[in-house]
ROGU-881812 format. One record per residue: residue in three letters; x, y, z of N, C-alpha, C in turn. Coordinates in steps of 0.1 Angstrom, whole numbers, plus 5000, padded with zeros to 4 digits. Atoms other than C-alpha are relative to their C-alpha. Example, Ala and Ser with C-alpha at 12.3 -4.5 7.8 and 13.67 -1.06 7.14 Angstrom:
! residues 2
ALA500949885000512349555078500950125000 SER499149895000513749895071499250115008 
END
This chain:
! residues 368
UNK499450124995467050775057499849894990 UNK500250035013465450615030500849964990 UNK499149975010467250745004501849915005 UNK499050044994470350675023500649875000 UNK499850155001469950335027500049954986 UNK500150075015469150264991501550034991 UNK498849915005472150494980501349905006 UNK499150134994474250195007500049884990 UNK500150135011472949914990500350014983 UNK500350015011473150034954502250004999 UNK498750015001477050074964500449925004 UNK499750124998477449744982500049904984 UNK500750085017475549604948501450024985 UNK499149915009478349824925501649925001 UNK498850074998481149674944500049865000 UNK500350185001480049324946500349934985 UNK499350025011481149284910501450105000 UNK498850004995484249464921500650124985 UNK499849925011483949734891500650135008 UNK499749885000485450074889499050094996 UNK500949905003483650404889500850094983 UNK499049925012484250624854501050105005 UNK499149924990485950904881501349945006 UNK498850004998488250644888500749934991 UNK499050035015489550494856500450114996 UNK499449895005490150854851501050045008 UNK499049984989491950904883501649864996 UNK499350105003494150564871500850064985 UNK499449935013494650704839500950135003 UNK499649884997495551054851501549955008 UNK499150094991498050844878501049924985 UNK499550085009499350634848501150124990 UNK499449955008500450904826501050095003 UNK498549964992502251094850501049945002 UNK498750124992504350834866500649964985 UNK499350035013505250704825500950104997 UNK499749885003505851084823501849995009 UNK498549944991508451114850500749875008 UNK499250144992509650754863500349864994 UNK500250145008509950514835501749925007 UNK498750134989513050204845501350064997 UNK498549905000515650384836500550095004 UNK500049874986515150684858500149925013 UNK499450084982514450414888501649934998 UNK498650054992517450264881501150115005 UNK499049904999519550564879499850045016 UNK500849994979517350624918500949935005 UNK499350164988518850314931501750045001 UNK499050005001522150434924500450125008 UNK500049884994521250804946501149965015 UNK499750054987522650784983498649975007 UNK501550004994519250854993499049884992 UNK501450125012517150604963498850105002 UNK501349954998514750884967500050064987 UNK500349935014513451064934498950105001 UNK500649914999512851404942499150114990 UNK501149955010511851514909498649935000 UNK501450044997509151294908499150015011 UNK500549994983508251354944499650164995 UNK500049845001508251774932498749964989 UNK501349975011505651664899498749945012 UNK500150024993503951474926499050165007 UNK499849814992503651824948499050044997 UNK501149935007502251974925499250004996 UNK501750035002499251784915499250005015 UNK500749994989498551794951499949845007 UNK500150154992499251434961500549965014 UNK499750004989500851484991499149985013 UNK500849954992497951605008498749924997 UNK500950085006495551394986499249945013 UNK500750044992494151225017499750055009 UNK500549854995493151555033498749974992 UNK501149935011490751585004500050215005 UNK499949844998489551985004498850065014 UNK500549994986488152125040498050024994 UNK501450025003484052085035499749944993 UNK500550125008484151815010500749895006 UNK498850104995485051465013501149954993 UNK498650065005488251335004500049874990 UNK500250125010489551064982498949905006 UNK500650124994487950674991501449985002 UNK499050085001490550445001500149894991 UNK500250105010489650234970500850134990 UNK499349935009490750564950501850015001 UNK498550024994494150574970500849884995 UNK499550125003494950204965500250014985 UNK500150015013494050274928501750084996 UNK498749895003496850574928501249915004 UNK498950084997499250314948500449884991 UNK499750045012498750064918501050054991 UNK499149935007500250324900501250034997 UNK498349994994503150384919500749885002 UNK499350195001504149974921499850034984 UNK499550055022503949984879501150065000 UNK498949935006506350254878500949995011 UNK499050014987508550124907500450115008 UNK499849854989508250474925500450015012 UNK499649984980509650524962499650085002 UNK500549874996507950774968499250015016 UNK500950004989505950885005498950014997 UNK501049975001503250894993499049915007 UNK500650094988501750615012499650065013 UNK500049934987502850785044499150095000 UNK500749795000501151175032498549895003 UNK501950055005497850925021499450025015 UNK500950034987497350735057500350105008 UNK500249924991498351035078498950084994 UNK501349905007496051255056499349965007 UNK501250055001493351045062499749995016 UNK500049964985494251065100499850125008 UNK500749874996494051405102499150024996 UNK501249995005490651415086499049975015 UNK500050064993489951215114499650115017 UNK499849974985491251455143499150084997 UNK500649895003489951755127500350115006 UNK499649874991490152115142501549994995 UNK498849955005493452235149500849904996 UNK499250125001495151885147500049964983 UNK499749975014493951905110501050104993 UNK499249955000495252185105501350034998 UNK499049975004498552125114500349864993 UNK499950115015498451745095500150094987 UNK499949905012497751995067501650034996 UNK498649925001500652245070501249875003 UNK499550115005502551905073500549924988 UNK500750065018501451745038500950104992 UNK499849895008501852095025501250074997 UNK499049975001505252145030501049984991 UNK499150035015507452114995500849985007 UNK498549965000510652145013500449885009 UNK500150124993509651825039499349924996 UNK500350154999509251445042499050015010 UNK500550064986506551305066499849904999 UNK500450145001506550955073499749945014 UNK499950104988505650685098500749945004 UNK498950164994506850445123498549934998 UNK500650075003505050125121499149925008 UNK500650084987504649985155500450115009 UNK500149914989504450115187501050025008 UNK498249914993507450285209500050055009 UNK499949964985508850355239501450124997 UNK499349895003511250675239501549905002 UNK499050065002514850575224499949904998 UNK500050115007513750285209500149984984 UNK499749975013515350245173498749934990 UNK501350105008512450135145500950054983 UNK499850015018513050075106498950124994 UNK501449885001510950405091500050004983 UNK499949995014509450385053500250164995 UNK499349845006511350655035500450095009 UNK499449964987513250715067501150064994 UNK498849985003516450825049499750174993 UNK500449865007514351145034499350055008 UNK500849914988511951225063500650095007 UNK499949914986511751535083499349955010 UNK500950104989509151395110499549914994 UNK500350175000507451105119498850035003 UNK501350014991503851035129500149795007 UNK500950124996502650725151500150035018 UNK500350014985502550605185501450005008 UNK498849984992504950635212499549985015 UNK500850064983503950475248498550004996 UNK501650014997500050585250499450154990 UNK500549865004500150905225500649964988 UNK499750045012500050945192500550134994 UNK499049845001502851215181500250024990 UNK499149955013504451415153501450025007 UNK498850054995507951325161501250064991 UNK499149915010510851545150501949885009 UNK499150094994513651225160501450004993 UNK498750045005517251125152500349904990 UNK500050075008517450985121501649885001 UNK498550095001520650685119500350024992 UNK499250055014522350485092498649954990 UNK500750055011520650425058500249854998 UNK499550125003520750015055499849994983 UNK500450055010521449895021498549895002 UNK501250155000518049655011500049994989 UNK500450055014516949454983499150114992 UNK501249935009514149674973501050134997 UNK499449895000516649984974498850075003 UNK501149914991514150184995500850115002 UNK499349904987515050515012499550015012 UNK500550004986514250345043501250095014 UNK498949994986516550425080499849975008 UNK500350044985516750365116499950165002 UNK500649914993515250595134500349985017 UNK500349964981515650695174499050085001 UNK501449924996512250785186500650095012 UNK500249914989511951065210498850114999 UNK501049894995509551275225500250155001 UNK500049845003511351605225499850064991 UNK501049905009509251865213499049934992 UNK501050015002506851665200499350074997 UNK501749954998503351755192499049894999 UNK501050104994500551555208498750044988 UNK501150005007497651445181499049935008 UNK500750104989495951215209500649905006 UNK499950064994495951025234499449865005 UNK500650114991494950715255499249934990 UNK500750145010492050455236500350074989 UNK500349965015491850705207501550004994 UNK498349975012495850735200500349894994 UNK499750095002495850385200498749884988 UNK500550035015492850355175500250034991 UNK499549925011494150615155501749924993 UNK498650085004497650395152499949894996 UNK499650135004496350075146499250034985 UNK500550005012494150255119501150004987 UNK499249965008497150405101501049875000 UNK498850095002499450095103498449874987 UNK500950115008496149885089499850084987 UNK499649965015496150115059500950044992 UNK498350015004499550165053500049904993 UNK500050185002499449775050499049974984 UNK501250005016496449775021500850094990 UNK499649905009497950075004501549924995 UNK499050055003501049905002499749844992 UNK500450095008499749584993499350004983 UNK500349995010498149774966501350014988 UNK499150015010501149904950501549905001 UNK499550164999502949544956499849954986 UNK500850075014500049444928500650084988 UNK498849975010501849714906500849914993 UNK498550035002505249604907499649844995 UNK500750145004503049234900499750014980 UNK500450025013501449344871500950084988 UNK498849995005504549564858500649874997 UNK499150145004506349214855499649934996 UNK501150075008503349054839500150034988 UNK500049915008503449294816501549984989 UNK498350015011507349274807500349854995 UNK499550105005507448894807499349944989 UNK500550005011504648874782500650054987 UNK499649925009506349154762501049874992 UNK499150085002509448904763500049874989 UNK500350165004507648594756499649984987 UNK500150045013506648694723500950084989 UNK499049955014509448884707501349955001 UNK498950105001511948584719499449864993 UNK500750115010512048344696500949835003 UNK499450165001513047944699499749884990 UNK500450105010512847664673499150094987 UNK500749855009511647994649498449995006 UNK501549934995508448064669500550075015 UNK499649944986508148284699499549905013 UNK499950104991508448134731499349975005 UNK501449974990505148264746499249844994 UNK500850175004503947914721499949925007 UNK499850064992505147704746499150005013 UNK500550024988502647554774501150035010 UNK499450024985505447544801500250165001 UNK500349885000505947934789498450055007 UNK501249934998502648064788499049935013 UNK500850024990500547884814500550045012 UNK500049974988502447974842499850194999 UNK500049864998501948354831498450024999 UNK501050024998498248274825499350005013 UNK500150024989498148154861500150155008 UNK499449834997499748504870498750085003 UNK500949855003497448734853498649955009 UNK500850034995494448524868500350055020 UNK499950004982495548514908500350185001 UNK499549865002496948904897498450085004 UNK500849904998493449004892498749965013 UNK501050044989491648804918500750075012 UNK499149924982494549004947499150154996 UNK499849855007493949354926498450025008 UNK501250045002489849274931499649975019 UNK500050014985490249174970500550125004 UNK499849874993491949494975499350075004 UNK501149865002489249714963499449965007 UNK501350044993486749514983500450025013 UNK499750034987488949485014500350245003 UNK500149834996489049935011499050054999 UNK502149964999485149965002499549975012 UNK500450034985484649815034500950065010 UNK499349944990487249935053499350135006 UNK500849804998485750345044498649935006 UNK502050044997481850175046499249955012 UNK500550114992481449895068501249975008 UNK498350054998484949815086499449865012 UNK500250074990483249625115499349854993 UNK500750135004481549335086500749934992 UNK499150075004484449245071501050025006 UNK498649954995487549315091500749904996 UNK499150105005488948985079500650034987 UNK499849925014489049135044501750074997 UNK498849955002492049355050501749934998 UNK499050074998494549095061499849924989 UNK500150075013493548885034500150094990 UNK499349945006494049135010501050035003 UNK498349964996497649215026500949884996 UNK499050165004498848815023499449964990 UNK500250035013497348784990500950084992 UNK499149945009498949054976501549995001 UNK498949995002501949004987500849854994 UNK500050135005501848604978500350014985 UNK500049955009500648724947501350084990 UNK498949905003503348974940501249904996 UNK498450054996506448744950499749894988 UNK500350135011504748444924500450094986 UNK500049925017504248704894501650064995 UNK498449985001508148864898501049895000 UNK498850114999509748534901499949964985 UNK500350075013507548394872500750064986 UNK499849905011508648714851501749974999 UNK498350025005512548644856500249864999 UNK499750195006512448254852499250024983 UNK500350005011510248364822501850044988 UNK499049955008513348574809501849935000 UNK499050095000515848304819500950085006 UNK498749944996519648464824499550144997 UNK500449875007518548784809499350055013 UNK500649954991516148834836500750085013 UNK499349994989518748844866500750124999 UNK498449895008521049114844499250125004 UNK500149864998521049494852498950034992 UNK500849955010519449564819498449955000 UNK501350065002516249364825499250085016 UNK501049944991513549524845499049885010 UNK500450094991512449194860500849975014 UNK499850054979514649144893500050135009 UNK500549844990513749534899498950005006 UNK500950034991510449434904499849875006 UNK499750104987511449114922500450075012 UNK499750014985513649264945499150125006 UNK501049914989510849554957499049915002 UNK500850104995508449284958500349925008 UNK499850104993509849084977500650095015 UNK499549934991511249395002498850135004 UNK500849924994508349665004499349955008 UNK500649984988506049485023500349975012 UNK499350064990508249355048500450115012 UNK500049924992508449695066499350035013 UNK501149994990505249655083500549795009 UNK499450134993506749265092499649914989 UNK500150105006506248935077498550014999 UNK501949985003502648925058499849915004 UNK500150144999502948545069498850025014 UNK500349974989501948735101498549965001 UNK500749945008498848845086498649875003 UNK500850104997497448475087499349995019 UNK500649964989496948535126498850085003 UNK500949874996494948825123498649984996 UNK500850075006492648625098499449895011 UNK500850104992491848355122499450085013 UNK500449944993491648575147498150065001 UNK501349935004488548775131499249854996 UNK501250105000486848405121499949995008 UNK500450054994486948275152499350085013 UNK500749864997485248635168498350004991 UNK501149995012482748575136499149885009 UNK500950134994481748215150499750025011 UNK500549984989481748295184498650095000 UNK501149935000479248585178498949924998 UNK501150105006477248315153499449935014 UNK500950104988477048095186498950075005 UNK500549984994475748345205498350064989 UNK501049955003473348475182498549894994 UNK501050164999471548135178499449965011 UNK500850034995468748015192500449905009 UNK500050134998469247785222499449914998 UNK500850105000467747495217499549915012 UNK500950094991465347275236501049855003 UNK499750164995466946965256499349904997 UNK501250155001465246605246500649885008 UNK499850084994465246405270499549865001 
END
């Protein structure tokens, strides 16, 4: 017990400066060179132009490292962190990916959850090359239409539906055009045929878990598509030239990209802290998450604006890779709703925090 606890604290202590382990700068790295490998801007644009916007090659390399399933981990060990996940969703916001992978993560990590046969069939789920599985986002009453991430390529669904939490084989709709070019859809929920993963309090923990990490994971690779655009308007700023020097010279240039990289790595930094806790402790920060979700997404929408006002007219044009990662930053996280929301959820948990504080204070003595 001992051990245990010191083994807690030496990892509270570890994250508290907000570092990475060597295992996962390797895992980032490993993530980094793939995605360059198979999704650089010219492949997503050529995506955006699909019917679907989906990019099934990269979804097949994908496959085959086993990322589908990645939040399974392997049956008697444990699975990723959700600090390693967010790291891999980084990944996927640099290289503007659409990919499900979000969806495979937090259901994974939900079937870990059920265990037995309900693992199982999450598994054979995951594991399927030839299918999609995605979520809905909120909760459902049968024949109720919902917006589904990478709805336009899914075979089933997971989430909630009245008081049970289902794998949903539903009627997919119309693809809406969006800004981010997603392969989102409308969906009609329905219950036929189904298969029940739980019910009653637990379906509805198990759904508010999976929409609360969806939201982080996504938030993470948000910071991507952030620091992708950090990245390019730098590149810009110093191989465009004005008055014969490069532009980056310029205070009114460079400090607002300065500003960038700073708030960039203070969101990047809350993530990881707001998913160390989530796996560790979820009950001592719960405020953490939401605050990482409207950070990152604040975050995001400032660093892609700054990146195409950096690059002036140039930026707005086809050929420039800055209003690609504007317009998904400014459209992935909006699937789960307005992060604006997000600030509710935050007051929420302080004023739960102070109440407890009251009670756990001493009353005090009357003077009369």
């Amino acid at each position: 017990m001992l051990a245990e606890t010191a083994e807690f604290r030496r990892q509270v202590i570890r994250h508290d400066d907000f570092s990475l382990s060597a295992e996962q700068v390797l895992l980032r790295e490993t993530y980094a060179r793939l995605l360059a490998a198979h999704s650089p801007v010219d492949r997503v644009r050529a995506v955006e132009r699909l019917p679907d916007r989906f990019d099934r090659e990269l979804w097949s390399a994908m496959m085959r490292l086993g990322a589908a399933s990645l939040g399974l981990g392997t049956p008697g060990e444990d699975g990723p962190s959700l600090v390693d996940l967010a790291i891999i969703c980084e990944q996927l916001g640099r290289a503007a990916a659409a990919t499900p992978f979000i969806e495979a993560a937090v259901i994974g990590r939900l079937g870990e959850q059920l265990g037995g046969e309900r693992r199982e069939l999450v598994a054979a789920l995951l594991s399927d090359s030839a299918a999609v599985t995605s979520v809905w986002l909120h909760p459902a009453a049968p024949g109720m239409r919902q917006l589904v991430p990478c709805g336009a390529v899914a075979d089933h669904l997971v989430g909630q539906l009245d008081d049970r939490l289902l794998v949903c084989f539903g009627r997919r709709a119309e693809s809406p055009d969006n800004i981010a070019a997603a392969p989102i859809a409308w969906w009609e929920l329905d219950a036929t045929g189904a298969v029940e993963l739980a019910a009653g309090p637990l379906a509805r923990r198990l759904s508010g878990q999976l929409v609360r990490e969806w939201k982080l994971l996504t938030a993470a690779a948000v910071l991507g598509l952030a620091g992708a655009a950090l990245d390019d308007a730098v590149r810009y700023a110093t191989e465009r030239e004005a008055f014969g020097v490069p532009i980056g010279a310029f205070q009114a240039v460079s400090h607002p990209l300065a500003n960038v990289a700073v708030r960039l790595e203070a969101a990047r930094r809350l993530v990881w802290r707001a998913a160390w806790f989530t796996d560790h402790d979820p009950a001592a920060a719960p405020e953490l998450l939401p605050m990482a979700v409207l950070l990152a997404s604040e975050v995001a929408g400032r660093a892609t604006a700054t990146s195409v006002h950096t690059e002036g007219g140039f930026g707005v044009t086809d050929d420039s890779a800055a209003q690609l990662y504007f317009r998904r930053a400014r459209g992935w996280p909006l699937l789960a709703g307005d992060p604006a929301r997000e600030l509710g959820s935050i007051a929420g948990h302080v004023r739960r925090h102070a109440a407890a504080a009251d009670r756990a204070r001493p009353a005090r003595d009357t003077v009369r």
